[in-house]
Every structure is written in C-alpha cells, then in structure tokens.
Phi, psi and omega in degrees: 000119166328149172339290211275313203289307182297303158313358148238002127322287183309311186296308195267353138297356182244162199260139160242136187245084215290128201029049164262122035226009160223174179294140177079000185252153189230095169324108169285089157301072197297341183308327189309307188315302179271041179251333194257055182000284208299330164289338153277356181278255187326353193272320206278334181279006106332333169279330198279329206288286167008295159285352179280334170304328164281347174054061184272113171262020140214179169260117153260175175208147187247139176328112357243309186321316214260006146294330182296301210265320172307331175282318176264010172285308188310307182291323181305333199252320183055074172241191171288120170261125156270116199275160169216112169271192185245139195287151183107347194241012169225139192298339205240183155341115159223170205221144181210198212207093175296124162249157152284126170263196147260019173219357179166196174248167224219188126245134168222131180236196185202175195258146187288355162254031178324325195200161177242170166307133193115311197297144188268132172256115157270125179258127139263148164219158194298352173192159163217133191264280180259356203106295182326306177298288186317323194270357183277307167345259152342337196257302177317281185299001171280297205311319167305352181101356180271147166282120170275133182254008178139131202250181199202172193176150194280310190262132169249175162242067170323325179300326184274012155089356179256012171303301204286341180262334142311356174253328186277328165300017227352057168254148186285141193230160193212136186206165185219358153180176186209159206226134179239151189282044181254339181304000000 
C-alpha cells in the first residue's frame, strides 16, 4: 500500500480521545489499530519493507503501546527485540537517560548489554509528540556504541516539534500518518 494510501486507511481508524489525560490534549489512541488485524497486518509490513533498506540488526521499542508494533516487527523481520522500560522495571545492569516531558521529567533505561558496537538500531514507538523519549532512546544506544539507524512511530504530531528535533538530531524518522491538533 502507497504512503498517502495507507495513511488514510489508517487515520479514521484510530480513536481520538479529547482532553485525556488532561484538559486540552487530544489523546491519539492506537489501541483501536492492534484491534483490527488488517491494519495491524499493513502498519507492520510497511515497517518491515523499510527495514529492508536499513540493513537493521535488531528492533527496540519503547514502553509500552510501541512494544506491541515493535515486537511485532521484531518477529516479522526475525531480529532481536529490545525493551526501552520506564526506570525501575528491568531486573539486570541498566544504563538510563532523563527526558522533559511536558508536565516534568521522565527516566528510561535499557539493559546494559542491550546491543554491541556496530549494531545498526531501529527504535519504535506508538508516537511522536515532542520527542523526548525518542531521542533519549537513541542517546542509550549510542552510549552503548549502536548506530541508530532511525526511529519509526504510527503517529507523528508535527505541530509539537518532535519529528523535526529527531531529524535535527540526525536521525532518519518514518510515521505512517500524522494528526495536527485541530483534527
């Protein structure tokens, strides 16, 4: 399926939930998508045609929604899958990272042997708003020596600036549609 073909395949399938989890923000809900097989069939095979271009030797994923479409990239490609937790939540050695939320800060880690030098990273997550998480992502595995090769995400929200501060970062960034917040 073409870009523009999917993304609109996509966009009326997903739920908007209107001043969650605070007044004015309008919750994208991606949960509808890995409710619907044909759309979670094309979301994951649009990552993988992707990754073939990328020479990826494993898959992350960030806590938690993009674990679902990161997990199921990982089997699809039959690569490694890497968790990006929330701090506090993975049992062995981990190396983290403070990101700015829009209401505070955040911690995310990974297991310190997550990845070795060299390895090419693809990171996903179910969106990207402001960034932060992505780009904290990518600073874990660089510190460890992997090359991000590029983070991937269902949703972008271009108004909030993070596509564009991951690209300014120089990472390559893949969305599969995007919502501006009057929608």
């Amino acid at each position: 399926m073409q870009t523009a073909d999917l993304a609109a395949f996509l966009k009326p399938k997903i739920r908007t939930v209107r001043d969650w989890p605070k007044a004015g923000v309008n919750f994208r809900d991606v949960t509808t998508l890995f409710q619907d097989p044909e759309a979670f069939r094309c979301m994951v095979e649009a990552f993988a045609l992707d990754c073939t271009t990328l020479g990826v030797d494993l898959i992350a994923a960030v806590d938690a929604r993009g674990f679902i479409i990161g997990g199921a990239l990982a089997y699809q490609l039959h690569r490694p899958f890497i968790l990006v937790r929330k701090k506090g939540k993975l049992p062995f050695r981990t190396v983290s990272e403070d990101y700015a939320l829009e209401y505070g800060t955040a911690t995310i880690e990974i297991h310190a042997d997550a990845c070795r030098p060299g390895d090419r990273v693809l990171i996903m997550d179910d969106l990207i708003a402001t960034g932060g998480t992505l780009l904290a992502a990518a600073k874990l595995f660089r510190a460890l020596q992997g090359e991000v090769v590029g983070v991937g995400a269902i949703i972008d929200l271009p108004e909030l600036g993070g596509s564009r501060r991951l690209r300014e970062a120089g990472l390559r960034v893949h969305t599969l549609c995007q919502f501006d917040e009057s929608e």
